[in-house]
N, C-alpha and C positions, 0 to 999 in steps of 0.2 A: 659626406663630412662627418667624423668624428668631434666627442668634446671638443679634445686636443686642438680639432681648427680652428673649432669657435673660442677659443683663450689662445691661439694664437694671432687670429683675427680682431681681436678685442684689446689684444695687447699692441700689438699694432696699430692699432688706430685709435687708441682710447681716446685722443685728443678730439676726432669726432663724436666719439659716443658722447663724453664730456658735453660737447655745444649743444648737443640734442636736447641732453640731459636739462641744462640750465634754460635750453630757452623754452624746450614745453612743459619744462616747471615755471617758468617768469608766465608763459600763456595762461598759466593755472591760477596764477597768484593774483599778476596786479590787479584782472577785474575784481576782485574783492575790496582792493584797495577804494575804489570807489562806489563802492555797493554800500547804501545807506541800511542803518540797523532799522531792523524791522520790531515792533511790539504787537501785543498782543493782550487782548484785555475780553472779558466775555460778560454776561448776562443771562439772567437764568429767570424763566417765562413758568407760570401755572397757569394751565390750561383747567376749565372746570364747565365738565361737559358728561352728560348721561352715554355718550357714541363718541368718545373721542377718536380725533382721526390723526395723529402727531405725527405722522409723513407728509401727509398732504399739509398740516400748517409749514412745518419746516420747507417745503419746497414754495411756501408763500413768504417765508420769511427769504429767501434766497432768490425772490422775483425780481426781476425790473422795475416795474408798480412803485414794488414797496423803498426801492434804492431810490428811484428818481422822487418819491414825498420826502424820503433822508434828505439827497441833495438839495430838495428846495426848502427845507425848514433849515439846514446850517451854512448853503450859501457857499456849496463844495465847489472848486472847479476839477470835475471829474466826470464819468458818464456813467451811467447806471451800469454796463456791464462791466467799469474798472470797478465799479466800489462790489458789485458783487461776487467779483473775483476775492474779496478780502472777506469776504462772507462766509460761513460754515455756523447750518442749525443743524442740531445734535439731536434728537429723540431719547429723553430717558426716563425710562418706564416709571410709574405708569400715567403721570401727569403732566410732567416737565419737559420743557426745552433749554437746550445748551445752547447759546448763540456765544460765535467767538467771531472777533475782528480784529484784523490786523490791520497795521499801519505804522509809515515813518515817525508818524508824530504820537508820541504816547497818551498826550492830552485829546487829540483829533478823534486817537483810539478809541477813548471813555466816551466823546461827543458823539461817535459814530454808531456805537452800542448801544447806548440810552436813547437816545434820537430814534436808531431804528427800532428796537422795541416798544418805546412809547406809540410810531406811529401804528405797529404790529396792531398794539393794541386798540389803537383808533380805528385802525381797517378792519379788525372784528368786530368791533363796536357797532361800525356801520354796516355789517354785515349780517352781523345778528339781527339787529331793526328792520335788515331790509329781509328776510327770512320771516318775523313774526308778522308784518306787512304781507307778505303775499302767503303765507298760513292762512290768516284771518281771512284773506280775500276768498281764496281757497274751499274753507270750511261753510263760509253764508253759500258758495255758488253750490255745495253738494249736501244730498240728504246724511242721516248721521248712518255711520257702519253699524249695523245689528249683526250680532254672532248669538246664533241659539246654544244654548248652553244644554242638558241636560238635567233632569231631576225636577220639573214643573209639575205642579198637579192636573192641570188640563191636556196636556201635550208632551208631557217629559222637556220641556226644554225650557230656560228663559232668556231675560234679552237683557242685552251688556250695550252700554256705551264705550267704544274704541275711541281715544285721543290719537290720530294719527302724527302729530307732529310732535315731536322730542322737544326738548327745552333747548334754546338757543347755545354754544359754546360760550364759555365767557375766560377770557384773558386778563392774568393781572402778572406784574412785575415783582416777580418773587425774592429777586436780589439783584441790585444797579452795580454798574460796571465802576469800576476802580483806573486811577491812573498808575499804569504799571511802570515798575522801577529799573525794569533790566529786560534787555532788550532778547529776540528770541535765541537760542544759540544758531550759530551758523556752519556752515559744513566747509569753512575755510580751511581748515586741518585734513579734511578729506579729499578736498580739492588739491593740496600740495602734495601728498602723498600718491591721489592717483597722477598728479602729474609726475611724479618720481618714475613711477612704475610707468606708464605710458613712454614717458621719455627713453628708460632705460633700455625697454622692448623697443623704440623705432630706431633707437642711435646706435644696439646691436644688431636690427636689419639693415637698415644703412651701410653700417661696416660692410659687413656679409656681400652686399651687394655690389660697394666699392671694390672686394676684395676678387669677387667672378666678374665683373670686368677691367678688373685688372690686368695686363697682359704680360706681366713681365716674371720671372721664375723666384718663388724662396725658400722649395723644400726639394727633399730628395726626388719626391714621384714627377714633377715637372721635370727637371735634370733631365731624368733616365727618361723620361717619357719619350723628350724629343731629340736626346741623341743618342737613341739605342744601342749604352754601354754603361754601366754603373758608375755611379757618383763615387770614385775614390777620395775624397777628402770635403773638407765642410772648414773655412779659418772664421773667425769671430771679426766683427767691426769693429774698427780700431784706429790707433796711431800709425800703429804697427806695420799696415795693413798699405803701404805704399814705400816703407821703407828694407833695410834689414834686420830681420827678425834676431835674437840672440837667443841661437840653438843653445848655451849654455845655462842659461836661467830655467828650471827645473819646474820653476811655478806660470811661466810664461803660457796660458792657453795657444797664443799663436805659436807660438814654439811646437807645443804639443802638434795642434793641428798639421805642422808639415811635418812632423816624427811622422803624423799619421800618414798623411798622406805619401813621405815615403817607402812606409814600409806594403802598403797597396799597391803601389807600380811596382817592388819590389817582386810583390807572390802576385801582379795579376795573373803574368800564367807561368806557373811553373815549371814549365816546360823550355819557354822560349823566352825568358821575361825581357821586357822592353831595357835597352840600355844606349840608345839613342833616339831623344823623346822632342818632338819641336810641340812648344805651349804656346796657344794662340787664342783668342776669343775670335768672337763674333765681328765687333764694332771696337774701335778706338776709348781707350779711357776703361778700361774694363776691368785690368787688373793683370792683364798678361807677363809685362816685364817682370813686377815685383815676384810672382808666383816662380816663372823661372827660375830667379837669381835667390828665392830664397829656398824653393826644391833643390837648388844646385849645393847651397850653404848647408842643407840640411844630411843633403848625401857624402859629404866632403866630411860632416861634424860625425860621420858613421866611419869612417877611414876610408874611404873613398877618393881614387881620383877622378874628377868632377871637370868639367871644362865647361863654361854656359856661355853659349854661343851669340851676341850680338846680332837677329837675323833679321829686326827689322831694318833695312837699309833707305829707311823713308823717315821716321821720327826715331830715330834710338832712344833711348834712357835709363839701360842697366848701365852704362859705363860710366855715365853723370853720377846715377846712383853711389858707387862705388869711390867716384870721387879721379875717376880717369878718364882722358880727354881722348873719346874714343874717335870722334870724327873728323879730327886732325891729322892724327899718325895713322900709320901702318894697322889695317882689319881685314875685315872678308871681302868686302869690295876690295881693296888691292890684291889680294891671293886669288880673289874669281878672274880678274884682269890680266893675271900671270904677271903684276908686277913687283909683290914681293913676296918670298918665302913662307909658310904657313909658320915653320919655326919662330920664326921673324916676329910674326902680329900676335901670336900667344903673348897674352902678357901674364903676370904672377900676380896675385893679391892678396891683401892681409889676412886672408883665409890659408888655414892649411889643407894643402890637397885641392883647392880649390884654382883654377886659371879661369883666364877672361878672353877667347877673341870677337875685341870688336868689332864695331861697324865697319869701320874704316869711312873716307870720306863718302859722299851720300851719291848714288851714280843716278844715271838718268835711267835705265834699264834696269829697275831690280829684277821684275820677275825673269828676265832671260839669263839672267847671270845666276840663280839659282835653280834656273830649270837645266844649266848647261852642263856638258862631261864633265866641266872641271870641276863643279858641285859637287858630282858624284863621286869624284876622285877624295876633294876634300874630305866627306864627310867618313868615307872607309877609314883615312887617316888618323881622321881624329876616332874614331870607332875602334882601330886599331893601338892608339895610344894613351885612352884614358878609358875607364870603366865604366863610365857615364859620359854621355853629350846632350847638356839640353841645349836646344834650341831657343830663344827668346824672341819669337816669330810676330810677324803685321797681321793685324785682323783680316779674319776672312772673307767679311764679306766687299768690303771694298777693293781689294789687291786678291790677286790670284796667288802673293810671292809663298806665303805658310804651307798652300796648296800644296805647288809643286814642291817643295822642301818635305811636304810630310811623306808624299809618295815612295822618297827615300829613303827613308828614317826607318825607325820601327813601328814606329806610331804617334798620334798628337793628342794630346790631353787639351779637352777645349774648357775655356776658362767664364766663367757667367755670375757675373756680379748681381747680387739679391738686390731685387727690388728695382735692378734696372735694363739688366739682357731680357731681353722677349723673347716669350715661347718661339714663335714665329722665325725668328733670326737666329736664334739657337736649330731651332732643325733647319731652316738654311745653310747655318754652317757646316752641319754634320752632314747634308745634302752633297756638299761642295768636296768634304772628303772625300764621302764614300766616292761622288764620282770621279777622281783620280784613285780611286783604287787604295787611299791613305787607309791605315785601323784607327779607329778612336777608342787608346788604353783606355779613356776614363772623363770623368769630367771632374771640376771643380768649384765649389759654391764659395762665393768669397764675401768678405763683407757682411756674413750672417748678421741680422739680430739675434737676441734674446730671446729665448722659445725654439730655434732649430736645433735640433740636435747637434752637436759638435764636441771638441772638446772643451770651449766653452762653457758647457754646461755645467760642467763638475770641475768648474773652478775653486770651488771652496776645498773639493780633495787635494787641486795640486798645491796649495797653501800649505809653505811646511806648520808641523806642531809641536808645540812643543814637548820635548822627553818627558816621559812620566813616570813616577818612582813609587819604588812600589815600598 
């Protein structure tokens, strides 16, 4: 896959990327919405010690010990490792500690910081007493350290009394904690934002992945893939797009698209080009009829004479189209039955160059009446007296009747409407041809979106402009 797929897969389905979008952005948001502001308030400790050790206090300030004396001197309901989750002591050279705490409640805050450092300092307190206590015990139970010195007049050395025990640390409260005004900033703005981003990468995999198993055809390479013949024509999705087109409006994209499309059956091969063509899809609802009746309109608007043959004999609807009551009177069912004159069931239409025969009434046997001599008779006939014959054929996968009609023809153009003929039934149909020995001139993508190539696309060129003066 190219860019191109992925903005055309994006384009396509943007209404999913969109839901993605808003709801793992709404995931990202609302818990904020109930996430209480946090505060932040600190306190700041002198340590005054000959050995200070301002790790090891900090990791006493951050004990359990010392959270569960907080909790029982302010009557917290919490447990020593929630409150010391909100704990952080700081070391900063060469005396001090940073103690900061946070909390919902910005008064609890200040309570929480003073409380603990007061009792910081009580638990040194009592720790220092309890150090010069067992010093002293210490020092009666041993003789005193003698270190010889050098430079005696008796012995070169003399004798020193060593103090082995350092003077106690001692803690004081160098600055009390404040109740702070503004709560901490919070990463609500980053949390939306990567919900953006997050959203926007899973609702264009999403697509992506709607888009591969998806089964059904909307670009050229599926077409050609699975009915090994090139995609002659591409019409735009439209109004247009079930009825008849007006070859005469210049700015019409569908108009354009069957100019295009007839001038490809024209040079498919220039040698032998097709000039009795039966158009059929796949599956019922597809786009068959109109495609005929407006390739026939299109080749009639070239001066052509044109005849578009009514040949589904099961649901017609070029002749409703058209505004003529084709399975009434006199069609091709009563010319296959030998009961009236081919002359007879041509009828004229408000096309120039253009005739119609239709249905005629609906028989019980279509595919035998189209498989029969007299089909074959017919269609020389009509081969023989107009320039063009298209056929307006029953899908192929249901009815064998397009089948056998193509076999006779010059070739079928098979018809696959975007976004809803399947791979799968698209080369069944082409299957179906080839094995009656039919050619398939070409195929045709109908119903485009926006993004396939077609004429379509350079809509804004067939817009006339206005003169410009020079």
């Amino acid at each position: 896959m190219d860019i191109q797929d992925y903005v055309r897969i994006v384009k396509e389905r943007w209404k999913l990327v969109a839901i993605t979008v808003v709801v793992v952005t709404l995931g990202a948001f609302i818990p904020t919405l109930f996430t209480k502001p946090v505060y932040q308030t600190s306190t700041l400790l002198y340590v005054s010690s000959t050995q200070p050790r301002l790790a090891t206090y900090a990791e006493l300030l951050t004990g359990k010990k010392l959270a569960q004396r907080t909790i029982d001197e302010l009557g917290l309901d919490m447990t020593p490792a929630e409150l010391v989750a909100n704990v952080k002591a700081t070391p900063v050279p060469e005396l001090l500690l940073h103690v900061k705490v946070q909390d919902t409640s910005p008064e609890r805050a200040r309570d929480i910081a003073d409380t603990l450092s007061a009792q910081f300092v009580s638990m040194m307190d009592e720790l220092a007493a309890t150090d010069i206590e067992a010093a002293a015990a210490n020092k009666d139970a041993q003789p005193p350290q003698v270190l010889a010195n050098p430079g005696t007049a008796e012995s070169g050395y003399s004798i020193t009394m060593e103090d082995p025990d350092p003077k106690p640390a001692r803690v004081s409260v160098e600055q009390n904690a404040t109740v702070p005004t503004e709560p901490l900033p919070t990463s609500d703005n980053r949390n939306v934002v990567l919900g953006l981003a997050v959203g926007l990468l899973l609702g264009i995999a999403l697509a992506v992945i709607r888009d591969w198993l998806d089964a059904t055809v909307k670009d050229r390479r599926a077409v050609e893939g699975q009915i090994g013949a090139p995609l002659t024509g591409i019409t735009p999705d439209g109004t247009e797009s079930s009825g008849v087109v007006d070859m005469s409006d210049a700015t019409s994209p569908m108009g354009a698209a069957y100019r295009q499309l007839r001038t490809n059956l024209q040079f498919a091969d220039a040698a032998n080009p097709p000039h009795v063509i039966v158009v059929a899809s796949p599956s019922p609802g597809e786009g068959s009829d109109a495609t005929a009746l407006n390739l026939g309109v299109a080749l009639a608007a070239a001066g052509q004479n044109v005849c578009v043959v009514e040949a589904d004999l099961r649901k017609p609807l070029v002749a409703s189209t058209l505004g003529i009551r084709g399975a009434t009177g006199a069609g091709l069912s009563s010319v296959l039955r030998g009961e009236t004159d081919l002359a007879d069931a041509i009828r004229a239409t408000t096309f120039e160059h253009l005739s119609l025969l239709p249905s005629g009434p609906l028989p019980a046997n279509p595919s035998e009446l189209l498989g029969s001599a007299t089909a074959r008779t017919v269609v020389a006939t009509l081969r023989d007296r107009f320039d063009y014959v298209v056929f307006a054929g029953a899908p192929l996968l249901p009815v064998t009747d397009s089948a056998v009609l193509s076999a006779i023809s010059d070739g079928a153009l098979i018809v696959a409407r975007y976004g809803r003929t399947k791979r799968q039934h698209l080369a069944e149909a082409a299957d179906i041809l080839h094995g009656v020995g039919a050619t398939i001139v070409g195929g045709l993508l109908v119903g485009a979106r926006e993004g396939t190539r077609g004429p379509d696309t350079f809509r804004e060129y067939l817009e006339p402009q206005a003169a410009s003066t020079v």
